[in-house]
BALUM-249858 format. One line per 5 residues: their letters; for each residue x, y, z of N, C-alpha, C, O. Coordinates in steps of 0.2 Angstrom, whole numbers. Example, Ala and Ser with C-alpha at 12.3 -4.5 7.8 and 13.67 -1.06 7.14 Angstrom:
as = 66,-28,39,62,-22,39,66,-16,39,71,-17,42; 64,-11,35,68,-5,36,64,0,39,67,6,40;
// end
This chain:
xxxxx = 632,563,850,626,565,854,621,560,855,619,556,850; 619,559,863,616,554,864,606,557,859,602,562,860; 605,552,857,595,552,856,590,548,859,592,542,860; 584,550,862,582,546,863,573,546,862,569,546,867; 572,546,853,565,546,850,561,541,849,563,536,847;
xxxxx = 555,544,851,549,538,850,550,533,840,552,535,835; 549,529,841,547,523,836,549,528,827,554,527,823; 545,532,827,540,536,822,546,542,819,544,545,814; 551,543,823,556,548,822,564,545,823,569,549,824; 562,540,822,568,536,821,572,537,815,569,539,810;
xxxxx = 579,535,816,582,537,808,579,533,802,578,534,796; 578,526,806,575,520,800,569,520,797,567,516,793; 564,525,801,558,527,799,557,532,793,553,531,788; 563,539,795,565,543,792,566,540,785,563,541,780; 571,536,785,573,534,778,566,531,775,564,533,770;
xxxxx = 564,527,777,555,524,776,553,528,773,552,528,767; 551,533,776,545,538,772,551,542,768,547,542,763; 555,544,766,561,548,763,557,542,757,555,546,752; 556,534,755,555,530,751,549,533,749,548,534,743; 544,533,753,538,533,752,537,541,747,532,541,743;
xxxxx = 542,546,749,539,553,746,544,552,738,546,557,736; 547,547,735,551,548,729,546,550,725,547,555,721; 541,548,724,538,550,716,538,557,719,542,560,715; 537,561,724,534,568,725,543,570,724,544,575,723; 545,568,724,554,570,724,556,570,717,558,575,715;
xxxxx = 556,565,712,557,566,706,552,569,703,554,569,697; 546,572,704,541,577,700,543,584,702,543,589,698; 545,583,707,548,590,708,555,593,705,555,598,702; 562,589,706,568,588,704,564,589,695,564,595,693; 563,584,691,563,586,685,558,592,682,560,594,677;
xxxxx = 553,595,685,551,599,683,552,607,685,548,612,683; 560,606,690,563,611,689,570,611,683,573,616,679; 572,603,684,577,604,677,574,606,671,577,610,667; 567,604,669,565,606,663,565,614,661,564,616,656; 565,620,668,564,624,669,571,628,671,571,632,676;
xxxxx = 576,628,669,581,629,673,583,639,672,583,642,667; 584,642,678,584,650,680,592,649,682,595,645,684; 593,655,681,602,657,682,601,665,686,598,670,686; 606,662,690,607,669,694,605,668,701,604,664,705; 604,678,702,600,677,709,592,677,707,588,676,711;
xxxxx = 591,678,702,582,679,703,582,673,698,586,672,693; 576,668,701,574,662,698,567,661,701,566,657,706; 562,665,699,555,666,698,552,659,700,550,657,706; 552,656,693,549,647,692,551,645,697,546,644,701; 557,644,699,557,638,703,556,642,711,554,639,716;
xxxxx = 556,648,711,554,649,719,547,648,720,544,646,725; 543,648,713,537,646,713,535,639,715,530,637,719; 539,635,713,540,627,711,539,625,717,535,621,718; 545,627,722,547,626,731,541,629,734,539,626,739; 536,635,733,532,637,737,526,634,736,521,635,739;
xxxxx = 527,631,730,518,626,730,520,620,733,516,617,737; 527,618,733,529,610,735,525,612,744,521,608,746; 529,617,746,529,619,753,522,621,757,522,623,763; 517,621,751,512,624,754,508,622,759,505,626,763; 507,617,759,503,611,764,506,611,769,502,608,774;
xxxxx = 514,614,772,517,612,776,516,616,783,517,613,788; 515,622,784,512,627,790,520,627,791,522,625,797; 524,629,786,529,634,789,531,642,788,527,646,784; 535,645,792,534,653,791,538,654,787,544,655,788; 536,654,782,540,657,776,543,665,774,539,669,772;
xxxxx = 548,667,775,550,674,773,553,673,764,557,669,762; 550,678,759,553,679,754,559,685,754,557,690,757; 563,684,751,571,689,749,567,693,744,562,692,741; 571,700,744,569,703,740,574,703,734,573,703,728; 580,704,737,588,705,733,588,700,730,592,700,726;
xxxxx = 585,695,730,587,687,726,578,684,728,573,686,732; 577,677,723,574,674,725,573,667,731,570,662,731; 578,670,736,579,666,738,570,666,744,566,670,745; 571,660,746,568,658,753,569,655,758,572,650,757; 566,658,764,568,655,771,560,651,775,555,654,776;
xxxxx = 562,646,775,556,643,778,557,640,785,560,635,785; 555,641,791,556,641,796,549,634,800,543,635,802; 552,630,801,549,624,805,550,626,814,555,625,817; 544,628,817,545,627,825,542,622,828,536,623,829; 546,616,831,547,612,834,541,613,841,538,618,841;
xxxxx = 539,607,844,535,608,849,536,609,856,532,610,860; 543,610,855,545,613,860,551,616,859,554,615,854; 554,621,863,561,627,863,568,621,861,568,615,862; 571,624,860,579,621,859,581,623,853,578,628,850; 588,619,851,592,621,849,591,625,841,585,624,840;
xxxxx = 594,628,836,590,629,829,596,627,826,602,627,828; 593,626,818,598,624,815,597,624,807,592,621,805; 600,627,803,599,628,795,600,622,790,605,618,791; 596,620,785,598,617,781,598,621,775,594,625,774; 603,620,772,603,623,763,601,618,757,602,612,757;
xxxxx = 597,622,752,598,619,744,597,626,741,595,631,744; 601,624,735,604,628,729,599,627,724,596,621,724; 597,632,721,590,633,717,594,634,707,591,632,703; 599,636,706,602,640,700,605,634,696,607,629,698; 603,636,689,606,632,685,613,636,681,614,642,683;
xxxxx = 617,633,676,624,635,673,620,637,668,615,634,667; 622,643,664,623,644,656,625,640,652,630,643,648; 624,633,650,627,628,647,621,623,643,615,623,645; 623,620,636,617,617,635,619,610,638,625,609,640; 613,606,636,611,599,641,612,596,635,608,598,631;
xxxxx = 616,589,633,616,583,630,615,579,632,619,574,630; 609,575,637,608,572,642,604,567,637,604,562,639; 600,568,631,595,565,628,588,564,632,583,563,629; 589,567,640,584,564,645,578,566,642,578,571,638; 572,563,643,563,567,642,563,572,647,557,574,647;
xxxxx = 566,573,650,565,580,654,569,583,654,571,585,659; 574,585,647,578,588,650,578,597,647,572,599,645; 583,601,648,581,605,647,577,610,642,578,609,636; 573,615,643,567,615,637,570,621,635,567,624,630; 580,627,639,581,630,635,587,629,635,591,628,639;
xxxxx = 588,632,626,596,627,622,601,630,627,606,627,627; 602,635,632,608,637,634,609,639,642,613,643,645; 603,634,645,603,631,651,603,625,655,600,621,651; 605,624,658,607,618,661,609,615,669,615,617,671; 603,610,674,603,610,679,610,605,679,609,599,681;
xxxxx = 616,609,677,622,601,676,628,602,683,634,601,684; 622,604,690,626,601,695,623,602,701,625,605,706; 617,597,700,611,594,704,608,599,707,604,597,712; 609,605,705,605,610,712,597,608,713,594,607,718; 596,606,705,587,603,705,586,599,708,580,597,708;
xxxxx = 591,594,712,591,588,716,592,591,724,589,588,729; 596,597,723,596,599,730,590,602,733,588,600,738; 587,607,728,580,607,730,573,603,731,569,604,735; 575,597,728,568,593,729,570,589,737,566,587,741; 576,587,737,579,586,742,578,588,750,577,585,755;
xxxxx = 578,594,749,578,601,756,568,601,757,565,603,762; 565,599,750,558,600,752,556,595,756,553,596,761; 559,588,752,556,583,754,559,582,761,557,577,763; 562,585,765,566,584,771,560,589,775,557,587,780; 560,596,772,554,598,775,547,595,777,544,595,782;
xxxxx = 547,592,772,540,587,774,538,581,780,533,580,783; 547,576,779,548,572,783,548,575,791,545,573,796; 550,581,790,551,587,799,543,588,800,539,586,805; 543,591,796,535,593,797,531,590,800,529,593,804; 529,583,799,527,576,800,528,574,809,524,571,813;
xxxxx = 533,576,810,536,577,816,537,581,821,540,580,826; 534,589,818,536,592,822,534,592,831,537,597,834; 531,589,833,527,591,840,535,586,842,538,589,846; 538,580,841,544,576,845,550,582,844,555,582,848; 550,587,838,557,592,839,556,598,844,551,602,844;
xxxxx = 562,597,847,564,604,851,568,609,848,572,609,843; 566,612,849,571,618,843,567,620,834,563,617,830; 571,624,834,568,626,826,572,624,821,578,622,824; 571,623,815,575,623,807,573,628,801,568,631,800; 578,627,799,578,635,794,578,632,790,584,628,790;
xxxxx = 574,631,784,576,629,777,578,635,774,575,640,774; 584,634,770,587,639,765,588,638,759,591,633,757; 583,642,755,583,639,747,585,644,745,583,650,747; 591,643,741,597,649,741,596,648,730,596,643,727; 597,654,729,599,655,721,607,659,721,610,662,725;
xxxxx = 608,656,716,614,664,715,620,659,716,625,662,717; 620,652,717,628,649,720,633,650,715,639,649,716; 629,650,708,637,648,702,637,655,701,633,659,698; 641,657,706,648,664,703,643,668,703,643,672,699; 636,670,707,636,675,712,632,677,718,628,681,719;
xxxxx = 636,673,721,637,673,729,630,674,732,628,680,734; 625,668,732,618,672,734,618,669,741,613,672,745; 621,665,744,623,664,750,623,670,755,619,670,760; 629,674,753,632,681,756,625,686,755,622,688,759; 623,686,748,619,691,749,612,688,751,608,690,748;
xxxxx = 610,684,755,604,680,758,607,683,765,603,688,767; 611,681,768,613,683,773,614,690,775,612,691,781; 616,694,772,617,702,770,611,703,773,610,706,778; 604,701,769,598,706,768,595,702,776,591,705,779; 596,696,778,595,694,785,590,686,783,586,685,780;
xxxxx = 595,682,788,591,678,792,594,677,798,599,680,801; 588,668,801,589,670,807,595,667,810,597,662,807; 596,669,815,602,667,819,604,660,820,600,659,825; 606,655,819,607,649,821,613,645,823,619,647,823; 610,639,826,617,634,830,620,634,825,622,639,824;
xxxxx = 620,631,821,625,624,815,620,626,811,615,629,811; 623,623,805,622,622,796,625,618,794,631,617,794; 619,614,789,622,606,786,620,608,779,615,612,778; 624,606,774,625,605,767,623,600,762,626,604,758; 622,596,759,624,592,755,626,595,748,623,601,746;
xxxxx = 630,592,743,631,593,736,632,587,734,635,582,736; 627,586,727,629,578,723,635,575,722,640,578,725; 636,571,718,644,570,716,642,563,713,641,557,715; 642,564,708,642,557,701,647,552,701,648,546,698; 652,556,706,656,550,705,658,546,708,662,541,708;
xxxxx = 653,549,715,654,542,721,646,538,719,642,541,715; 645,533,722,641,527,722,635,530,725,635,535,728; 630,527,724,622,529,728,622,525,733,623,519,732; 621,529,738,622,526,746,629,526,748,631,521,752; 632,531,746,639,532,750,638,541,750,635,545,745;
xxxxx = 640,543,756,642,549,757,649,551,757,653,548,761; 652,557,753,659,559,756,660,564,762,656,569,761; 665,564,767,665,567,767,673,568,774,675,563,777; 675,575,776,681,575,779,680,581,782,677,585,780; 685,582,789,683,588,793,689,593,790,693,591,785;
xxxxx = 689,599,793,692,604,790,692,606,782,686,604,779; 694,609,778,693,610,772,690,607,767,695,603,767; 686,605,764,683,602,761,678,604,753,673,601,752; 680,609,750,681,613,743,687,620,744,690,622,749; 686,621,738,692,628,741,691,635,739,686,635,734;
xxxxx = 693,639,740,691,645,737,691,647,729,693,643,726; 689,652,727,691,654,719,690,661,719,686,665,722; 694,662,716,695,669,712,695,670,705,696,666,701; 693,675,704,694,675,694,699,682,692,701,687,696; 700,681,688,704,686,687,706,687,678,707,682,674;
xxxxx = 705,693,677,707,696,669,713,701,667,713,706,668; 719,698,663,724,701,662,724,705,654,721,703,649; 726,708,653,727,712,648,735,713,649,739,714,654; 737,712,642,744,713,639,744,719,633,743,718,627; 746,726,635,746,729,629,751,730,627,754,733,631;
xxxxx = 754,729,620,760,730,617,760,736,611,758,742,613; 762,735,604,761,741,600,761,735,595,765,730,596; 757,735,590,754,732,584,758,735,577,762,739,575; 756,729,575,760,733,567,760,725,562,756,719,563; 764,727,557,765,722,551,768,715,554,774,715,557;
xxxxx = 764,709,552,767,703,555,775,701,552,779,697,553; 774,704,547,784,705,544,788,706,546,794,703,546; 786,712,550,791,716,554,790,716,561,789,722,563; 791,711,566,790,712,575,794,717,577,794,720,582; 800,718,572,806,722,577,803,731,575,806,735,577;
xxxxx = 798,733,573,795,738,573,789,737,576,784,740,573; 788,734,581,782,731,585,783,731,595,788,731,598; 777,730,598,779,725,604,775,722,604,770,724,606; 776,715,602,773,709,601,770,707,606,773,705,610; 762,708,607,760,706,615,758,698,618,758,696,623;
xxxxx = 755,694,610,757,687,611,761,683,614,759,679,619; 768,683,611,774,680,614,774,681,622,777,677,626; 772,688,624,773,692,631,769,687,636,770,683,641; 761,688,633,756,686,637,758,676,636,756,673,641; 761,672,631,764,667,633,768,667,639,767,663,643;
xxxxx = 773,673,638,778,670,646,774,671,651,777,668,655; 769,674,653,768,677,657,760,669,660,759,667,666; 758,665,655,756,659,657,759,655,659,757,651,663; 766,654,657,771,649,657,775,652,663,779,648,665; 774,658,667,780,660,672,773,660,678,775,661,684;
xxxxx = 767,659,677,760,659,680,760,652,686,760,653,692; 761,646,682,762,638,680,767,637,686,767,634,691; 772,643,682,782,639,688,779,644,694,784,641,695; 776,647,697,775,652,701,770,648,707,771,648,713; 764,644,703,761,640,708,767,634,710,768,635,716;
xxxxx = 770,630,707,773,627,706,779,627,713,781,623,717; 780,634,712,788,634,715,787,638,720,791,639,725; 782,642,719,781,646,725,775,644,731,776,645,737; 769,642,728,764,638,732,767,632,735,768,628,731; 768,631,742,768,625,746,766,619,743,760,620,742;
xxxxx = 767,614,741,764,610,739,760,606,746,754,603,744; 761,605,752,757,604,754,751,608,758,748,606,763; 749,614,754,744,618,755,745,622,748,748,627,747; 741,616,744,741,618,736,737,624,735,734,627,739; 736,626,726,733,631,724,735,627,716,739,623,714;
xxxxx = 728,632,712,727,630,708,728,638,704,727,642,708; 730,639,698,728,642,692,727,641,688,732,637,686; 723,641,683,722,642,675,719,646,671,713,648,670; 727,647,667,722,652,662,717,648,656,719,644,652; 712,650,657,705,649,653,704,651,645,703,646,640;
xxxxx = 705,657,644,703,660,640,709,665,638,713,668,642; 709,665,631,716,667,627,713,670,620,711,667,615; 714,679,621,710,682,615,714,686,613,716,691,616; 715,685,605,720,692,603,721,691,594,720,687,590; 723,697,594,722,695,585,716,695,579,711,692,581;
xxxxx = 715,698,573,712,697,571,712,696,566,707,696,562; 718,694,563,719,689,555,728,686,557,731,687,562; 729,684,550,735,682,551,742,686,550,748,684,552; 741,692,546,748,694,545,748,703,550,752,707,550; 744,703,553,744,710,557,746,707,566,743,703,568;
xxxxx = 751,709,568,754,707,576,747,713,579,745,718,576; 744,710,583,739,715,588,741,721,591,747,724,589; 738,725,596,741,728,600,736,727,608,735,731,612; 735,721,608,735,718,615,733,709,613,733,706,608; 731,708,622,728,700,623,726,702,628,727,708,631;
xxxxx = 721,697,629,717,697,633,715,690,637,711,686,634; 718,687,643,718,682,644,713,681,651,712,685,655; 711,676,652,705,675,658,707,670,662,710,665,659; 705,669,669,705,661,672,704,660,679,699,665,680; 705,657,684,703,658,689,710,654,693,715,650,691;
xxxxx = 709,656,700,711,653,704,709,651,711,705,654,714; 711,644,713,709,640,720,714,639,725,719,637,723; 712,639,729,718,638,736,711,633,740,705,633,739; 716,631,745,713,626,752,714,628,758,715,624,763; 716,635,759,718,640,763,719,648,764,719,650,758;
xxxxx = 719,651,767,716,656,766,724,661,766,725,666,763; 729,658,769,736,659,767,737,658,757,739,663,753; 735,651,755,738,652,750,734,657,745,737,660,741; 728,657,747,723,661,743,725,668,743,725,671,738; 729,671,749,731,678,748,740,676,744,741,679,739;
xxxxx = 743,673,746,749,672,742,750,673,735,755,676,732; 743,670,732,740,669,726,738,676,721,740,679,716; 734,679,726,730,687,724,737,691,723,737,695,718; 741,690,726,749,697,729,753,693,722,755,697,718; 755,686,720,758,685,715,755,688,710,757,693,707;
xxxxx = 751,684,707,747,685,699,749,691,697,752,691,692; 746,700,701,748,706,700,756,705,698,757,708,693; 761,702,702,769,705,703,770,702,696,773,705,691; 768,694,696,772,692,690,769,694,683,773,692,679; 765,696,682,760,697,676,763,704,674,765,705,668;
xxxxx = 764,709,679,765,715,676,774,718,676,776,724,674; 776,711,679,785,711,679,787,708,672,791,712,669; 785,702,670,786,700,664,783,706,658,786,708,653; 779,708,660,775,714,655,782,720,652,784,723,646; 783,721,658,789,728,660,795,726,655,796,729,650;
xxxxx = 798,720,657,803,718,655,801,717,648,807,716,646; 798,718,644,797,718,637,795,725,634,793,725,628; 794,730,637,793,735,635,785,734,635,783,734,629; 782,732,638,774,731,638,772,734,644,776,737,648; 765,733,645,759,732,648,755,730,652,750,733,650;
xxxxx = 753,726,657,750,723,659,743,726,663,746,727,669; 738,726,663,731,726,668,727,723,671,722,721,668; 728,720,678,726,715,679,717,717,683,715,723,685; 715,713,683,709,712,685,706,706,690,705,700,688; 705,708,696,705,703,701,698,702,705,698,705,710;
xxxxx = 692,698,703,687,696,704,686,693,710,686,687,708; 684,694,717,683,691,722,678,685,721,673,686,718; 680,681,723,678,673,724,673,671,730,671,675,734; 672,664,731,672,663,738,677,660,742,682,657,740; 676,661,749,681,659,754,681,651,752,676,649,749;
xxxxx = 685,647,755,686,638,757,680,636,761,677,638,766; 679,633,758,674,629,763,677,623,769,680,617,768; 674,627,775,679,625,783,674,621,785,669,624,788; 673,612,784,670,608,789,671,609,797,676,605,798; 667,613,802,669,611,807,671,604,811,667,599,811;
xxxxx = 676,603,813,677,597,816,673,593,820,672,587,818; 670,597,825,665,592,827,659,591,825,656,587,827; 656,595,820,648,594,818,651,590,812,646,587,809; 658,588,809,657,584,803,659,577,807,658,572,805; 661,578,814,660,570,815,655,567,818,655,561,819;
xxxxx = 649,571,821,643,572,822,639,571,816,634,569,818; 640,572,810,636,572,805,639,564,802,635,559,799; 643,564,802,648,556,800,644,550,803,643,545,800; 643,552,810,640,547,813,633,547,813,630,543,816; 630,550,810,624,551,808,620,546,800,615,542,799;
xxxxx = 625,550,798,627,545,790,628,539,794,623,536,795; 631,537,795,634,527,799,629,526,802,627,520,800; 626,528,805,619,525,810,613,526,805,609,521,805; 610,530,800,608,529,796,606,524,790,601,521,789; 613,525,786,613,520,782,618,511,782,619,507,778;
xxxxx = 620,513,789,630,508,788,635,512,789,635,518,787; 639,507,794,646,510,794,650,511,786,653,516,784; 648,505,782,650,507,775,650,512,771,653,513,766; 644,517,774,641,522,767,645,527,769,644,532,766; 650,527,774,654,533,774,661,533,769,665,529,770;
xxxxx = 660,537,764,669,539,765,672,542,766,673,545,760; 676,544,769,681,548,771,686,549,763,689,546,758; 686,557,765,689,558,759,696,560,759,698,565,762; 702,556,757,709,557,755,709,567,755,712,569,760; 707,571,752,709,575,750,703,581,749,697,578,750;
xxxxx = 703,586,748,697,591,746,695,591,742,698,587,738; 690,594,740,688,594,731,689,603,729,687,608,733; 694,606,722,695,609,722,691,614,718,695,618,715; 685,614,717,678,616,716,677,620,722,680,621,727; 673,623,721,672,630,726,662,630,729,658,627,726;
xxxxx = 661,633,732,653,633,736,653,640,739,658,642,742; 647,643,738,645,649,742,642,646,748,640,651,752; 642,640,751,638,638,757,647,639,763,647,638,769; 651,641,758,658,643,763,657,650,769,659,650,774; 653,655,766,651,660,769,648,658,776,650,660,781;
xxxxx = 640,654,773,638,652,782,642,648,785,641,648,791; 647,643,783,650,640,788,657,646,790,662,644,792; 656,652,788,662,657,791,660,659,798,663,661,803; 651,658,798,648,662,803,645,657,809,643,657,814; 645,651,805,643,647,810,646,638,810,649,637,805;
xxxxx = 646,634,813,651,629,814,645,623,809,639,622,810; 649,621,806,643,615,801,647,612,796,653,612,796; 643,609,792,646,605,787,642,605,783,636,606,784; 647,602,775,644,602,769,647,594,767,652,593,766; 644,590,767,644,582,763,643,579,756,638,581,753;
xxxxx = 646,577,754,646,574,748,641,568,745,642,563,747; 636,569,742,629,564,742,632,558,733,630,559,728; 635,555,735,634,549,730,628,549,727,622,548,730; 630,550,720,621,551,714,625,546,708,623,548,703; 629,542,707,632,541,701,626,536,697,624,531,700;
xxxxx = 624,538,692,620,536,687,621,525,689,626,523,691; 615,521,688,618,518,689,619,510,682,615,509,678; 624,508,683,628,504,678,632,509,672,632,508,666; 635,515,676,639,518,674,646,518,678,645,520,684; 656,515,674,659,515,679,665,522,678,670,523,681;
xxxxx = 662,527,671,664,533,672,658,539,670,656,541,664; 656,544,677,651,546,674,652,552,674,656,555,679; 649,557,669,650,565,668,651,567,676,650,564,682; 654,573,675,656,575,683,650,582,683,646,583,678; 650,585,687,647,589,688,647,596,681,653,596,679;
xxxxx = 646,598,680,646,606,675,649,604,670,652,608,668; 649,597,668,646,593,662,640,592,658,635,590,661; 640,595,651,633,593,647,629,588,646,623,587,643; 634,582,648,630,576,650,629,574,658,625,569,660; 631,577,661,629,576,670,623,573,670,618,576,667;
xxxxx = 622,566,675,614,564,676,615,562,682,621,563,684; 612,560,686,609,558,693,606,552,696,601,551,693; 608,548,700,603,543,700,599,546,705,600,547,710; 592,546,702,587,550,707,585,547,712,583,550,717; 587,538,715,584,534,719,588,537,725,585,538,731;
xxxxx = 595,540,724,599,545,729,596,550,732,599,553,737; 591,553,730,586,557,732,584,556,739,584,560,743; 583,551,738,580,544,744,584,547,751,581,551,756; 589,546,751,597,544,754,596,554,757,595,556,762; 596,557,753,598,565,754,594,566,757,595,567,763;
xxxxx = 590,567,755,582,567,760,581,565,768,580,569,773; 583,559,768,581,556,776,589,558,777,589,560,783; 595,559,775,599,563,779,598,569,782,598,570,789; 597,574,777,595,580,778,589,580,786,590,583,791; 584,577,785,579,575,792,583,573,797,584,576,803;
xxxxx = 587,567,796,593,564,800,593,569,804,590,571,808; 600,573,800,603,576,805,600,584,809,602,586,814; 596,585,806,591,588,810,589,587,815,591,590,820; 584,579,815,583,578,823,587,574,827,585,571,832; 594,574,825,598,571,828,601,578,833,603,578,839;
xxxx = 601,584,829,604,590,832,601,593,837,604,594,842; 593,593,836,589,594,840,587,593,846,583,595,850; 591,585,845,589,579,852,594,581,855,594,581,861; 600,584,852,607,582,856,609,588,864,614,587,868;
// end
């Protein structure tokens, strides 16, 4: 897409002031990790985003179903629109970070940057803002809660916004460099599902199993026939993931139970393998069950869909990255990440991309991954995400 902006609205400007707003980007980013909210409703920090945003004279609409918000920047003239996202939620996990900011409760933890994606998506508002009379077209900021495991995406969507061309993403990644972006077209995270089996058998004296049905050994073949099933049934060049997680059963040592109870999830990078995946688990879990005189109940928890980079907005968006920072700061990514995002829903509905933002801590050459209790950030990437996010914005808007 050809542009053609004044001085002031330049990419290399953008990155300039993206420099200038950092202290306002690390006060905001750490004093919502200090504060970290789970779920769809995160009170604090919608609080947090709408003082950040208050100076700004955008149209703000508040969600009722969730705490999310939609901020609407219009442009000085009609054209194209277009959404940006940040994720607001932190995990149920505690933080070993040591940091002075880190979390002030023992069993939360912002440990996979959303507190960056938000300071991020503000300060891009701010960069636009700045700007608005050179943009044609509107932008939607989406400050979304609810992305780990429940879908606040879908329900942000459900209860209504607005209509839009394209949708751009970023998510951290500790493990690429600051000042590298990843990123590749077509799938690019994968779906998940969760699912719960029960194995019930008949209990008794652990002396005696032949006056029993032993539901242990059963729920063993049935992980181990799990295993050969992705293996030999799943394509390997249109892979899938299972694992079983969690393994519960028994309550001392000489009593055999009369069930298990086992938990885990699964991922595909297609929506073929994802159904192949749903239709096995049930056949082989409660066939193996059969065949032992047992039991099996499965419980199958809908996930999100793959996350589908459109082709042309990620090479649109690729060249954005290269004109902004260097042809170097791109990487092109060998393979998907088999991690999952509810930001898959809005690219179901409309053509966009999600990017990979290089945050690795720096003179680290192995660093916590994401939904790690050590996960850290290098905030100076703040920088980088920020004037991306503007980037591509008024790149979309010019084009």
């Amino acid at each position: 897409m050809s542009v053609d902006l004044e001085t002031h609205t330049s990419l290399a400007a953008l990155l300039e002031d993206a420099k200038r707003l950092h202290p306002r980007l690390v006060d905001l980013r750490r004093s919502i990790h200090e504060e970290p909210e789970l779920g769809l409703f995160t009170p604090a920090t919608r609080a947090k985003i709408l003082d950040d945003l208050a100076d700004l004279d955008l149209e703000v609409s508040l969600h009722d179903k969730t705490s999310g918000i939609v901020a609407t920047l219009r442009g000085g003239k009609p054209g194209k629109r277009l959404l940006l996202r940040g994720d607001m939620d932190a995990l149920p996990m505690p933080e070993h970070t040591g940091l002075p900011f880190r979390s002030k409760h023992a069993e939360r933890m912002h440990a996979c940057g959303h507190d960056a994606h938000v300071a991020m998506l503000a300060g891009a508002a701010r960069l636009l803002s700045a700007r608005r009379a050179d943009l044609s077209g509107e932008i939607v900021f989406m400050f979304q809660p609810g992305e780990e495991s429940y879908g606040g995406a879908e329900v942000m969507l459900t209860e209504g916004m607005p209509e839009v061309d394209a949708a751009f993403a970023m998510h951290v990644a500790p493990q690429i460099p600051t000042g590298m972006v990843g990123t590749k077209p077509g799938a690019i995270m994968a779906s998940f599902d969760d699912f719960e089996i029960e194995v019930r058998g008949r209990g008794g004296h652990a002396s005696m199993p032949h006056d029993c049905i032993d539901p242990i050994p059963i729920a063993c073949l049935i992980v181990q026939a799990l295993q050969n099933f992705v293996t030999r049934q799943i394509p390997a060049t249109d892979p899938g993931v299972l694992t079983v997680a969690q393994f519960h059963a028994g309550t001392t040592n000489n009593v055999i139970p009369d069930s298990v109870r086992m938990t885990g999830t699964m991922r595909a990078l297609s929506d073929k393998t994802r159904a192949l995946m749903i239709e096995g688990l049930p056949r082989i879990s409660e066939g193996i069950a059969r065949a032992h005189e047992a039991e099996a109940t499965i419980e199958l928890s809908a996930g999100y869909p793959v996350v589908v980079n459109d082709d042309d907005f990620e090479s649109f968006a690729r060249n954005v990255v290269s004109d902004l920072l260097g042809a170097q700061a791109v990487l092109p990514l060998p393979t998907p990440v088999m991690g999952a995002e509810d930001f898959s829903y809005v690219l179901d509905r409309v053509p966009g991309a999600m990017l990979l933002l290089g945050v690795r801590p720096p003179g680290t050459s192995d660093p916590a991954p994401c939904h790690s209790s050590k996960m850290m950030l290098d905030e100076e990437a703040m920088v980088v995400g920020t004037a991306l996010h503007a980037s591509v914005a008024t790149r979309f808007l010019a084009g």
